[in-house]
NUVEX-168470 format. One record per residue (C-alpha): y, x, z; chain; residue number from 0; residue in three letters. Coordinates in steps of 0.5 Angstrom, whole numbers. Layout:
! NUVEX-168470
    c2    c1    c3 chain resi resn
     Y     X     Z     A  NUM  Ala
...
This chain:
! NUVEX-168470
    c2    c1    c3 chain resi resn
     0     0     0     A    0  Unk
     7     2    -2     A    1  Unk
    14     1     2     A    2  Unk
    21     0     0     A    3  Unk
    27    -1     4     A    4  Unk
    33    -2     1     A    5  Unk
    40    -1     3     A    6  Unk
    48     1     1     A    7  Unk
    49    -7     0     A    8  Unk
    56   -10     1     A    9  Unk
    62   -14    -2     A   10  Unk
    67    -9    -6     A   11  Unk
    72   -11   -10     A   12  Unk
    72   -11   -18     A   13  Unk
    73    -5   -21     A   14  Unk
    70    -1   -14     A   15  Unk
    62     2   -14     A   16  Unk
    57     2    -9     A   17  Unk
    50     6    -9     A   18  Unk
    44     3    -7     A   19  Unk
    39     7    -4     A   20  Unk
    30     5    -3     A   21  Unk
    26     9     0     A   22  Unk
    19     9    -1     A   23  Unk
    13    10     4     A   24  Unk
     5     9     5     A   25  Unk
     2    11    -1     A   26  Unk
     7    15    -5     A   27  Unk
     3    19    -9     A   28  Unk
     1    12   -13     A   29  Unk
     7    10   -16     A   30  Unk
     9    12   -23     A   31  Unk
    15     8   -24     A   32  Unk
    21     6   -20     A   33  Unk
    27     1   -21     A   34  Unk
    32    -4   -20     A   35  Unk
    32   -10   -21     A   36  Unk
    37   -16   -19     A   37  Unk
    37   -25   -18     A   38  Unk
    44   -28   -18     A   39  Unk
    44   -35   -15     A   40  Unk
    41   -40   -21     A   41  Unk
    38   -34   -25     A   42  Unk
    32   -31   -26     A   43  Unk
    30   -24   -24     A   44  Unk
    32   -19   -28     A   45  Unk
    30   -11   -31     A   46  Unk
    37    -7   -29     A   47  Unk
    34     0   -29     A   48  Unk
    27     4   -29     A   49  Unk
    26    11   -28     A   50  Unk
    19    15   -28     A   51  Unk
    16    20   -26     A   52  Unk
    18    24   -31     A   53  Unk
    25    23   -31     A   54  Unk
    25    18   -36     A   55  Unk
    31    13   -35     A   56  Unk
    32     6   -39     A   57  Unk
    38     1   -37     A   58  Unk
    39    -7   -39     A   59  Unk
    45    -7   -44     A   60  Unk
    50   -10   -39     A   61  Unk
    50    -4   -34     A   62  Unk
    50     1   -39     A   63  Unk
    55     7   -39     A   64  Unk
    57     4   -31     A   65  Unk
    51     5   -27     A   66  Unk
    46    11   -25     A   67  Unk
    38    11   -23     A   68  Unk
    36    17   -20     A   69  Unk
    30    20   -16     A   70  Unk
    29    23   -11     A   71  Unk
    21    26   -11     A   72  Unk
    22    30    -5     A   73  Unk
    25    25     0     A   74  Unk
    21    19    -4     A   75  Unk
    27    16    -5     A   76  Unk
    31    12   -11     A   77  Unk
    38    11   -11     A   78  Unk
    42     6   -16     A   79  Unk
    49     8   -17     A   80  Unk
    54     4   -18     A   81  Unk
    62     4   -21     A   82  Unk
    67    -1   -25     A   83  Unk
    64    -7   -22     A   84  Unk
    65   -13   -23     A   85  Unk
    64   -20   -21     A   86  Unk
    58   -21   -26     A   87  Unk
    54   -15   -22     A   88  Unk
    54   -20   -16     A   89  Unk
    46   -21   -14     A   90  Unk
    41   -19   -10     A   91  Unk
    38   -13   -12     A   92  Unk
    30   -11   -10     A   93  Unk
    26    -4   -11     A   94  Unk
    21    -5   -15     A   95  Unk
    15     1   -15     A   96  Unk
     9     1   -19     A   97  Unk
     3     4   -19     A   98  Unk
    -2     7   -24     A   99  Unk
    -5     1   -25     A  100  Unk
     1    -3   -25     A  101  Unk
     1    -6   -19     A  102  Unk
     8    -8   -17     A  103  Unk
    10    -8    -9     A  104  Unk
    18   -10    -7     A  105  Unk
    23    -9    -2     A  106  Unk
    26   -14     1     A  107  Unk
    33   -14    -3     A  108  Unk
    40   -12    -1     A  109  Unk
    46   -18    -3     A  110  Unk
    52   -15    -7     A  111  Unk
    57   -18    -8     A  112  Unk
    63   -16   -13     A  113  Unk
    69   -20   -11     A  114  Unk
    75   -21   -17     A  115  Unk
């Protein structure tokens, strides 16, 4: 089993930035990728950025060129760096790990909030 623990979420005005962080625990060594994902109130949940093991990155088309995914294989920890929020960014946003066999595991979400 993997954990995630989420945390940096908060309220920050438009145009502001935030950085998520999701250290994972347990059975580490099993996870190929990590990600970010997010659910606004209404919405599906969405795909806003994946990274592997080998550094490989991809993002969903509206946070292009605003936000980061990085990792930390060391301290077995994924960051999401955020900037030039804005309001459209409000959502909660999870940790997702998933295993070789593509078992997927979740954290319990951090509330972002982008006020206009």
């Amino acid at each position: 089993q993997v954990q995630l623990v989420e945390s940096g979420g908060g309220l920050v005005q438009a145009g502001g930035s935030l950085r998520l962080s999701c250290a994972a625990s347990g059975t580490i060594f099993i996870i190929r990728t990590m990600a970010w994902y997010r659910q606004a109130p209404g919405k599906q949940r969405e795909l806003v950025a994946r990274i592997t093991n080998g550094g490989s990155t991809t993002y969903t088309d509206s946070v292009k060129g605003r936000f980061t995914i990085s990792r930390d294989n060391v301290e077995n920890t994924v960051y999401l760096q955020m900037n030039s929020l804005k309001p459209d960014d409000t959502a909660i946003y999870y940790c997702n790990a998933q295993s070789s066999v593509l078992s997927n595991y979740w954290g319990q979400g951090t509330q972002v909030t982008v006020s206009s």
